[in-house]
N, C-alpha and C positions, 0 to 999 in steps of 0.2 A: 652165788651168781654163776650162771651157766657158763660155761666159755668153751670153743671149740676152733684152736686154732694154729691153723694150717702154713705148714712151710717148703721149702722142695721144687718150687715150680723156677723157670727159668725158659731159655734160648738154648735148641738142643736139632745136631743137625740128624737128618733123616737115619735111622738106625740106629741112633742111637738112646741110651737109657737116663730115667730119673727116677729117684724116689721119697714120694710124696711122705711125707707125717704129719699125722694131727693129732694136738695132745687136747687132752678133753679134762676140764672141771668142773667141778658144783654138782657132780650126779654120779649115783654109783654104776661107773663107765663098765665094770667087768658083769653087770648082768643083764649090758644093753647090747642088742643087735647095730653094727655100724655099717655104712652102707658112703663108697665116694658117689660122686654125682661128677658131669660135667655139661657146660654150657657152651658150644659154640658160638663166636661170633655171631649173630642175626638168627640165630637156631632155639630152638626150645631146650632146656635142662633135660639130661639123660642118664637113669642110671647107670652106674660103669660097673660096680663091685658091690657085695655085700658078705660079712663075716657075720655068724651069730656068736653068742654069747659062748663063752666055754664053761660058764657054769650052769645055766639054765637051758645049756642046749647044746649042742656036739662040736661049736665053731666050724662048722662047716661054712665053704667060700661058693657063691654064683658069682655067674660072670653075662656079660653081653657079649654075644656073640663077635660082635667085632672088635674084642679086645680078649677074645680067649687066647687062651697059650703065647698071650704074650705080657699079659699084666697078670701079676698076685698082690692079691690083699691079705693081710696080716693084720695079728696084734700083739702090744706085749700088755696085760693083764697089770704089770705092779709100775711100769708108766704111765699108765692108762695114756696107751698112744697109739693109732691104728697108721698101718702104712700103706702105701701101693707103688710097688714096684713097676716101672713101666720099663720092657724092654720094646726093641724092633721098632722104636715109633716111625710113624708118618704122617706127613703133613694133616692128614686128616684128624691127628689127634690133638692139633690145636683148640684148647677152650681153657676156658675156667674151672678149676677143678673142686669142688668143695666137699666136706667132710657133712655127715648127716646122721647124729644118732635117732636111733626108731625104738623112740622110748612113746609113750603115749602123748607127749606134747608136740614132741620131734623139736630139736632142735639142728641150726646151721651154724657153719661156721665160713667167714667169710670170702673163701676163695684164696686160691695159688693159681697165677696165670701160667700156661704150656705153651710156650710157642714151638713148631716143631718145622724147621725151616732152615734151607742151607745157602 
């Protein structure tokens, strides 16, 4: 059984940092490309990060521009757990944050709320 889930999220004032983990089962997590996603309220799902694989490919990290240099995504390989550090936040990075391996089925995992609010 798949599972992918996600913890980290909370009430956090302007500047300041959290970081996200989602641990992942039922799939072999170290040759899956992992990617966070977020939702804002009333807004459409957006990708935020993506790590590749460190066996099947270099784990190299993209990022969306509006979260460059100030969010990293990670992984540790024998937790099968991917992170995303968030520094600098603001308000605008209030959403829903969820974890998404990009294996051929793709799977989600259920969200961590950010509120980012002073």
């Amino acid at each position: 059984q798949v599972q992918l889930v996600e913890s980290g999220g909370g009430l956090v004032q302007p500047g300041g940092s959290l970081r996200l983990s989602c641990v992942a089962s039922g799939f072999p997590f170290k040759i899956i490309d992992m990617s966070w996603y977020r939702q804002p309220p009333g807004k459409e799902r957006e990708l935020v990060a993506t790590i590749t694989s460190t066996i099947t490919s270099t784990g190299g990290t993209s990022y969306a521009d509006s979260v460059k240099g100030r969010f990293t995504i990670s992984r540790d390989n024998a937790k099968n757990t991917v992170y995303l550090q968030m520094n600098s936040l603001k308000p605008e990075d209030t959403a829903v944050y969820l974890c998404f391996a990009r294996n051929r089925r793709g799977y989600w995992g259920q969200g961590t709320q950010v509120t980012v609010s002073s």
